[in-house]
Structures are given as structure tokens and as C-alpha cells.
N, C-alpha and C positions, 0 to 999 in steps of 0.2 A: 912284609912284616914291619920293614922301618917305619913305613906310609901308614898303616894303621897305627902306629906307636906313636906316632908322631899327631896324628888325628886327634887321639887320644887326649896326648897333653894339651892341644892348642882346646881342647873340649873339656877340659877340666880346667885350663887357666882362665877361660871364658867363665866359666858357672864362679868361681872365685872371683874373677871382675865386676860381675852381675851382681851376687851378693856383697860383694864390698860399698857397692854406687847405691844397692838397699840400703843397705846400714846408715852409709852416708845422709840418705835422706830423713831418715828416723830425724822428730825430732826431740831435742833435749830439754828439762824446764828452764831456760835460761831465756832473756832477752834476747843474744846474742843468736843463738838458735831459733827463736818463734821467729824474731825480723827478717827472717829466709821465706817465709809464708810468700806465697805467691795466691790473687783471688784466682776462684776459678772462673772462665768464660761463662758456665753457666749461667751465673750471678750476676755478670758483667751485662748479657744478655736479654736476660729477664726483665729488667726496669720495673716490672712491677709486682705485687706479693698483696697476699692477703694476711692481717692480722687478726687475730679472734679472741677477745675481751671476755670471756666466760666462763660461769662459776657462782657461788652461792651467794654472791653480793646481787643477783641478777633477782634472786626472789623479792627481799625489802623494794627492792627496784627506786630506791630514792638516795637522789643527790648525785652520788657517782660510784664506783667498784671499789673508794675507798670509807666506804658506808660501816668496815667493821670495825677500821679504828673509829671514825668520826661517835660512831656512836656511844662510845666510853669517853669522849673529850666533852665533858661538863659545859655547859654555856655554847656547842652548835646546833645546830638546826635537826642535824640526826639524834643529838641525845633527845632533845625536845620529843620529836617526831616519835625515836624509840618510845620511851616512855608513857607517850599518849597513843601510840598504837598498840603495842606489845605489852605493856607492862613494865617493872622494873629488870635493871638489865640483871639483879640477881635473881629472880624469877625468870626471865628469859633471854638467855644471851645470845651470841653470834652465832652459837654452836645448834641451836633449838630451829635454826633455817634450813637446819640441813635436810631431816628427812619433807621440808616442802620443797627442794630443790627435787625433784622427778622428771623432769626431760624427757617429759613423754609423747612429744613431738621433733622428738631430735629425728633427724633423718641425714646420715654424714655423704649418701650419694647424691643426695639433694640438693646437700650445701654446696659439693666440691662441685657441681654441675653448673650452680651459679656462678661459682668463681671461676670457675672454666671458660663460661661465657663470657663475664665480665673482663676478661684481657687477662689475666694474672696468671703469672707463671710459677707461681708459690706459692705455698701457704703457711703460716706460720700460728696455730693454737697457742694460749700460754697452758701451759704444762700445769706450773702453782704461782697464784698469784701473791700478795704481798699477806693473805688472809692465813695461810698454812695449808689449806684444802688442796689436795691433789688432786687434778682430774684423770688420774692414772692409775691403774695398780699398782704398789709401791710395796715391795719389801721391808720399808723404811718406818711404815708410817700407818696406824688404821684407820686413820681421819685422809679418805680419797674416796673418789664417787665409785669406782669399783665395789667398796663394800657399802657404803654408804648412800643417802641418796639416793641417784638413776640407777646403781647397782650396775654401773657400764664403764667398761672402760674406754673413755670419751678419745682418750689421745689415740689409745692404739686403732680404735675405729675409724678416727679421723686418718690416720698415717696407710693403715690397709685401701681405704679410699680415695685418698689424694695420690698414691704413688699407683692407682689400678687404674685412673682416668689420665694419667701422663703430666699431673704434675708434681713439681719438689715439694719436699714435706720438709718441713722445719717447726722449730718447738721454743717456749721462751721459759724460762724461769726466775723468776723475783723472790726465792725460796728468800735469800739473804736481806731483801728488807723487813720478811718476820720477827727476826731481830727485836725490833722497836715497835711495831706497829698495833699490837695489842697492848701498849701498856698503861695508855690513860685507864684500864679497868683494874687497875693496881692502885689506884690515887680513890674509891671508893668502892662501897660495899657491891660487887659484882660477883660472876662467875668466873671469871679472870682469877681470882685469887681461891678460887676451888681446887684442892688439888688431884681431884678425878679428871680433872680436865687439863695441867699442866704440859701433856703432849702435846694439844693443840693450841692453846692458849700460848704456853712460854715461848722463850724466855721472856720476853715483855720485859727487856730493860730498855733504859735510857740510851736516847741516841749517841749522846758523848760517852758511852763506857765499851771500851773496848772488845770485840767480839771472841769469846773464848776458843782454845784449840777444839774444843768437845763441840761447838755448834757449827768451826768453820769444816770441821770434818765431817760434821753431817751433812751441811753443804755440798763437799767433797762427794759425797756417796750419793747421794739423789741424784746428780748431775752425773757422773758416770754411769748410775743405773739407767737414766733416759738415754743415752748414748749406747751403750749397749743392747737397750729394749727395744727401742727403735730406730735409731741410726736414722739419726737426721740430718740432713746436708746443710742445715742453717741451724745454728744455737744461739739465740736473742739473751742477752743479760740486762738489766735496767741498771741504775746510775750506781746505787749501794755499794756495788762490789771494788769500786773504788778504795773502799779502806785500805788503808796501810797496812793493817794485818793481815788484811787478806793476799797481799803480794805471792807468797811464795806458792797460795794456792791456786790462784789465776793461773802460773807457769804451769804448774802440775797440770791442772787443768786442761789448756791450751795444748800442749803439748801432749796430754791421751788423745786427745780430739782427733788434734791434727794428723799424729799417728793413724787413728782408724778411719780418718780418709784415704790414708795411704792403703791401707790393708782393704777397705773395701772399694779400692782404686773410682774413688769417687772424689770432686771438689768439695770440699766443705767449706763456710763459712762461719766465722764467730764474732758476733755485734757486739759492739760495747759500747758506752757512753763517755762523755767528758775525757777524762784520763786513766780509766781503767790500764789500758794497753799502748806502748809507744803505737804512733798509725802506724808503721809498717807490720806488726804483728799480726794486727785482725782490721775489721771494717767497721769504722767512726758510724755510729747510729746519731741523728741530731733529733731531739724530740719534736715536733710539730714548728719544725722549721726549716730552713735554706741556709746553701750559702750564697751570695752575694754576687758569686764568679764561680770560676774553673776551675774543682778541685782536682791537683793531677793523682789522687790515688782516689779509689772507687771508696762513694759512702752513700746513706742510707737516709732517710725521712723515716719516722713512723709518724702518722698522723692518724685522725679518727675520723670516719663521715659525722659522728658526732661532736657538737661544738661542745659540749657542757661535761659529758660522762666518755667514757670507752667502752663500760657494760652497757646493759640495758637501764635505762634510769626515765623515769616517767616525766614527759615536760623536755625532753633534751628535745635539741633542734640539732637541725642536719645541714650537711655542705650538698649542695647540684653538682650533677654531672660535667658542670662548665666549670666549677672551681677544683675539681678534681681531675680533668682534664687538663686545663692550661696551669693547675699546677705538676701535674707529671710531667707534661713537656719541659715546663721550666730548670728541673730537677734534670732531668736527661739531661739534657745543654747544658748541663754545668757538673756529668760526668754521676748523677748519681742515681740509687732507686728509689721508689714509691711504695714503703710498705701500709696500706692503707688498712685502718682496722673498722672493723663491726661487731657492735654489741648483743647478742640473740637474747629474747626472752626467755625466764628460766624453763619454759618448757620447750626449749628447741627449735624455735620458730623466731625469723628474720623479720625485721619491720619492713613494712610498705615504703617508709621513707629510702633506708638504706640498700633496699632490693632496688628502688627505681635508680638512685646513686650509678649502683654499681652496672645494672643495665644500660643505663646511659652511658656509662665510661667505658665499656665493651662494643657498643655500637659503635663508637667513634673509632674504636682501635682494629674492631674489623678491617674496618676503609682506610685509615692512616697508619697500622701497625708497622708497615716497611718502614716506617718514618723513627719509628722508635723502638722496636725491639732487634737488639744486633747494633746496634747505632755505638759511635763512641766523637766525644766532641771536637768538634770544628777548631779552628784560628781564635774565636771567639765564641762565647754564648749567642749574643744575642742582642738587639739593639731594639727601642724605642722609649715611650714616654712615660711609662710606669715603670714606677719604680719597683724592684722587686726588696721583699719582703728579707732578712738577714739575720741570721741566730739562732737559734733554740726559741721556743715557744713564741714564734712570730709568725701569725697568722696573715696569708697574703691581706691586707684591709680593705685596699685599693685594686678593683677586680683590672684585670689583663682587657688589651682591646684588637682590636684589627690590624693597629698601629704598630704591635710590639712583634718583634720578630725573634723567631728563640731557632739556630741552628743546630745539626747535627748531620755525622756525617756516617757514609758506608761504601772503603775503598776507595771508588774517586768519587762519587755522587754524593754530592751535598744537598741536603734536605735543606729548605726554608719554611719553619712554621708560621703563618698568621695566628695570632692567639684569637683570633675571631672569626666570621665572614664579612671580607672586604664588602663594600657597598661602594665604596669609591678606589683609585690608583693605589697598590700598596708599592710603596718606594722604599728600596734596600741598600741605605748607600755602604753598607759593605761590601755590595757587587759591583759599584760605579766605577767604571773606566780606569778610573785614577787611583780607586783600592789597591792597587796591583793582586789582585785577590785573583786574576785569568779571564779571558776572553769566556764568554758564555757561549756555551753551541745549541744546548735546547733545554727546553722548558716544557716539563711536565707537571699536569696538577694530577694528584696520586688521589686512585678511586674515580677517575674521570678518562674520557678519551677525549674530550670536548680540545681543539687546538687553542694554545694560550695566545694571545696577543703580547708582546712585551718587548720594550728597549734597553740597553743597554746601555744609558747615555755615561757624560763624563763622573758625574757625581753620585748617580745611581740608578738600579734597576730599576724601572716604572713597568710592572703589570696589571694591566687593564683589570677591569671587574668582570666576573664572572655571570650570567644571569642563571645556571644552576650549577651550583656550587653542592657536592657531593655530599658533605658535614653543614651539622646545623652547631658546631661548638668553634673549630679550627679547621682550619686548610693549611695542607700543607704540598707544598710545589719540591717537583726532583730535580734535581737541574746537573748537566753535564756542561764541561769543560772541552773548550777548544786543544787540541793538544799540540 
């Protein structure tokens, strides 16, 4: 009787310890609590994500995704265009694109299939872009393509099929640069200043006036409703939420998230820009650029295949499979991901351009993926004669060569990328004799059985050239350590 009494308590202070170390882990709105965030491996793992630019800017299809302010800013190319295509914008405004937004070519198992292919291990839709339009059913709001529009609920289709083919599903929201963004059609006779349309239109204030309790709590509610609706393991924010008023709602924020990662004992991740979040709380997103070196906590690229727009925009030109390739490597070696976006035309159909893109950068990842997904960085990045590219909106200019070598590592094997195919000796002298960097034991080229030729002399490693070299973008060699 004692034995079982005894059982008892040791089984009930137990269930008491258990839920004390929950509790524990809950988090609080506070700083001091979110900088407890730990990423998760998944993320750490993945290197690379899909982003998807789409929405009713995709119909006009001119300039870029931010065609619905431009087109109220008097004296740009969009008002001009407006006006001689459309009409005036108080005869037709932003809101009159909607029912030709129809999506009648959307196909979400079609999409995730290609991103499947293409390497990615994520996907990331934007949810509401900076326009107000939801691509979701929303509680909140009746201006969303659910009722509107394709009459579909774009996100949840998207989320049902990206998490049925095995990958993460994530989501972005730009709800809070609404704010501002409609409100050159305040400054003349538009629809903008209609007030049957003030839902979707407002508030359309000025950038410099501070953002009210009543819009950052509507903020608040959207962002919790996607969260709840579909539980997404990535939550993308853009630069905006930076404000200062916005502080104590980011915590709130942050802190439901992270909680229903815990509840749905899943990683989650939450991007943000510039200074939205101290870095330890969430994951640095840098727009359409690098960093320079090794950053020691995990961060994020978003970049576009297109160089002009991130929707669909007529006239945009596209980045190659080689610029998208030796910039993912470069990015891994320096600790971070690749969330690569594409723009679909508004009826749900992918360009030829950005389909061959992402084909190409799936081939290559086929045959080199040990090289980069699971990977975490070396002693160094990376060594050779281009210079890589450093900051926010700094496009690599000067394409990567043969020359430049980008490391990465997994357990004891260390990966060595060429960002090209050698034609001549590629020489690594962070492996030379005198690096103290270890004796080399062997040398593999990954996607090859072909045996490698190679020295190890005092100042660096010289391996011979290949005559079939597996990739037509990058090669990258496995290499083991003497022990």
C-alpha cells in the first residue's frame, strides 16, 4: 500500500513538473521573453522557399504590384497609363480590377508540384498585399478573393496543398503598409474619397501620421485570424511594422505565434525587416540582398526571379538559373535562406521565363542538394575573386565564376562549392597544408563516381579538371578529413 502511495505522489509531482517547465515555456509579450525564441532546424534546413507575389495588381499587369498606389500618384507612368487605358480613376479605380481578377487557370497542385521540383522546401503566398485585398476568406474584411473575384479561397487551397505534397506552408502579410498606400487618391477627384468604398480604400493617410489604436488592432485580428485559419510555420512581415506604435503589438503578436507553435508542437518562424524585432526574437529577412560574411544567427533573402516587378508586370525580365543558383549557395555559406519569389498571371498561370528559372534551379539541387540542404557554415564562407554583393537591395552585378569557392559544412564533411565548371585547376588555399584547416583524406565530386585527381600542396588544394562534370551551373566536391 505504501509502494502504491508512494507511486502515486512521485506521479503526480511528475505531471506538476511537466506542467510547470509548459508554463515555463509559454511565451510572454515582452522582449525579454520572445529573445528566448529558439529557430527551428526545419528552417535552418530548408535553405530554400518559395515566395508568391499575387493578387489583383496582376490584372493592370503594368509597372510592378505597387500599380495601385502608383496609379493615384499624379505625374507617374501608372497614372498616365491609368488614365489612357482605363479611364479616369474616378470612373474607374483600383477596386473595378477586381471582378477581372478570375483565376481561372489557377491550379494549387500544379503550382506546389513545380516548387517541389524546383528544390524548395517552403512556400510562402502573401496572404494581403500592401493593396488591402485578401487572398483569403476573412472574417474581417469583404473586399477578399473568396467572395470576390476567383470566388476561391487562394490561401487556404494553397496551405491544403503545399502541406498534402510535404512541404511547409507559410504566409506574409503587408496588411499594415495599407495604412498609406492609397492615399495619393485623396489629393484628387477619385474613388479613393468615395465613401462606399472607404473599407477598402482607407485609411489612406499620410506616412508621417501616426497609426491609430482602431487600425493597429485590426492589424492585430487579421494576423491572428491567419494564424489560427491556417497555422503556418513561417509568418513573413514587410519593413512597415517597424513603427513605433506598433511595439507593443508586434510583442502581442509574436508571443500568440510563438505560443501556437508550442500548442501545435511545431517550429515556427517569424521574418521581419530592418528593426522591427531585437535578432534574437525572430529571423532578419534582408530584401533582395546579402550579407558580406557569416552571420551567426539564421537569416533570410527574399529576392524575385523578376528583376523589375514581384507580380506579374508586362516587360519584366528574369534572373537564370545560374544567378539563382550561385546565389543560394552564397547565402548558405554565410548561414542563411533563399526565399525566391514569382509572380503568376492573373489568371493563375506561371511564365515560361520563371518556370524555366525554377527548373533549372531544381536540377542543379537534385545532384548537389547534400551540399546545401541540412548544411550549416564552415570556419569561413568562402574565398575568390568576386566580390559578393552586401546589404539590402544589392543585386549580385558581377556574376560568380569557377574561381570563387563558397563552403559549407555537415558534421565532419566539408562541402567545397565552385560557383562554376572548372575548365582549368581549381585551387583552395583554405585547404593548403599551412591553413591548419587538416590533413585531407578524400575527395569526392557529389553526383559523380568519376575518381578526382587532386593535391594537397603547402598553400592549397589544386584539383585537376573534370572532362564530365555532373552540373552545368556549379560543382561541388565532399571532402573528408584525416583524423
Amino acid at each position: 500500500m505504501k509502494k502504491l502511495f508512494l507511486f502515486f505522489m512521485i506521479s503526480c509531482l511528475s505531471i506538476v513538473m511537466i506542467e510547470q517547465l509548459h508554463a515555463q515555456e509559454r511565451y510572454q509579450a515582452n522582449w525579454e521573453s520572445l529573445k528566448k525564441y529558439q529557430v527551428p532546424d526545419w528552417f535552418r534546413d530548408a535553405k530554400f522557399g518559395i515566395f508568391i507575389h499575387w493578387g489583383v495588381y496582376s490584372v493592370p499587369a503594368f509597372g510592378s504590384e505597387w500599380y495601385p498606389r502608383q496609379m493615384y500618384q499624379k505625374g507617374s507612368a501608372e497614372f498616365k497609363h491609368h488614365v489612357e487605358t482605363y479611364g479616369s480613376q474616378n470612373k474607374f479605380g483600383y477596386k473595378d480590377f477586381i471582378p477581372m481578377f478570375k483565376a481561372e487557370k489557377f491550379d494549387p497542385a500544379k503550382w506546389v508540384a513545380l516548387f517541389k521540383k524546383a528544390g524548395a522546401k517552403y512556400v510562402v503566398p502573401v496572404a494581403e498585399h500592401h493593396d488591402g485585398f485578401a487572398m483569403y476568406k476573412t472574417a474581417l474584411s469583404k473586399w477578399n478573393a473568396a467572395e470576390m473575384g476567383p470566388h476561391r479561397d487562394v490561401i487556404g487551397e494553397l496551405a491544403e496543398e503545399i502541406k498534402k505534397q510535404g512541404l511547409i506552408f507559410g504566409l506574409s502579410s503587408h496588411r499594415i503598409e495599407h495604412w498609406f498606400f492609397m492615399n495619393g487618391g485623396r489629393e484628387f477627384e477619385s474613388d479613393v474619397l468615395d465613401p462606399k468604398y472607404s473599407d477598402f480604400y482607407g485609411p489612406a493617410r499620410d506616412e508621417s501620421e501616426t497609426l491609430s489604436p482602431e487600425y493597429m488592432n485590426d492589424w492585430l485580428l487579421r494576423c491572428n485570424e491567419l494564424v489560427n485559419k491556417y497555422q503556418p510555420q513561417l509568418f513573413w512581415f514587410d519593413w512597415w511594422i517597424e513603427q513605433p506604435a506598433m511595439d507593443p503589438y508586434r510583442k502581442s503578436f509574436a508571443s500568440m505565434y510563438y505560443n501556437k507553435g508550442l500548442e501545435w508542437n511545431k517550429g515556427v518562424v517569424l521574418n521581419y525587416k530592418n528593426i522591427s524585432f531585437p535578432e534574437e526574437a525572430a529571423v532578419l529577412d534582408m530584401e533582395r540582398g546579402k550579407f558580406s560574411g557569416i552571420r551567426k544567427l539564421a537569416w533570410q533573402t527574399d529576392d524575385a526571379i523578376g528583376n523589375e516587378s514581384w507580380g506579374y508586370a508586362a516587360g519584366n525580365t528574369f534572373k537564370s538559373a545560374q544567378y539563382v543558383i550561385t546565389n543560394l549557395i552564397d547565402i548558405v555559406s554565410k548561414n542563411g535562406n533563399l526565399l525566391l519569389n514569382i509572380g503568376p498571371r492573373s489568371d493563375g498561370t506561371i511564365t515560361d521565363e520563371e518556370t524555366q528559372t525554377l527548373l533549372g534551379t531544381g536540377k542543379w539541387l537534385d545532384i548537389n542538394g547534400e551540399a546545401i540542404y541540412g548544411t550549416r557554415p564552415w570556419k569561413v564562407f568562402g574565398e575568390g575573386p568576386t566580390e559578393s554583393a552586401s546589404g539590402s537591395f544589392s543585386d549580385q552585378k558581377k556574376p560568380f565564376t569557377a574561381k570563387d569557392i563558397r563552403f559549407t559544412t555537415k558534421g565532419e564533411t566539408l562541402y567545397a562549392i565552385a560557383m562554376g565548371v572548372p575548365s582549368t585547376n581549381t585551387e583552395i588555399k583554405a585547404l593548403g597544408q599551412k591553413s591548419g584547416n587538416g590533413a585531407i583524406a578524400t575527395i569526392e565530386m557529389v553526383g559523380s563516381a568519376e575518381k578526382i585527381s587532386w593535391t594537397q600542396g603547402a598553400d592549397a588544394l589544386v584539383i585537376k579538371p573534370s572532362k564530365n562534370y555532373p552540373s552545368e551551373n556549379a560543382v561541388a566536391y565532399k571532402i573528408s578529413f584525416k583524423k
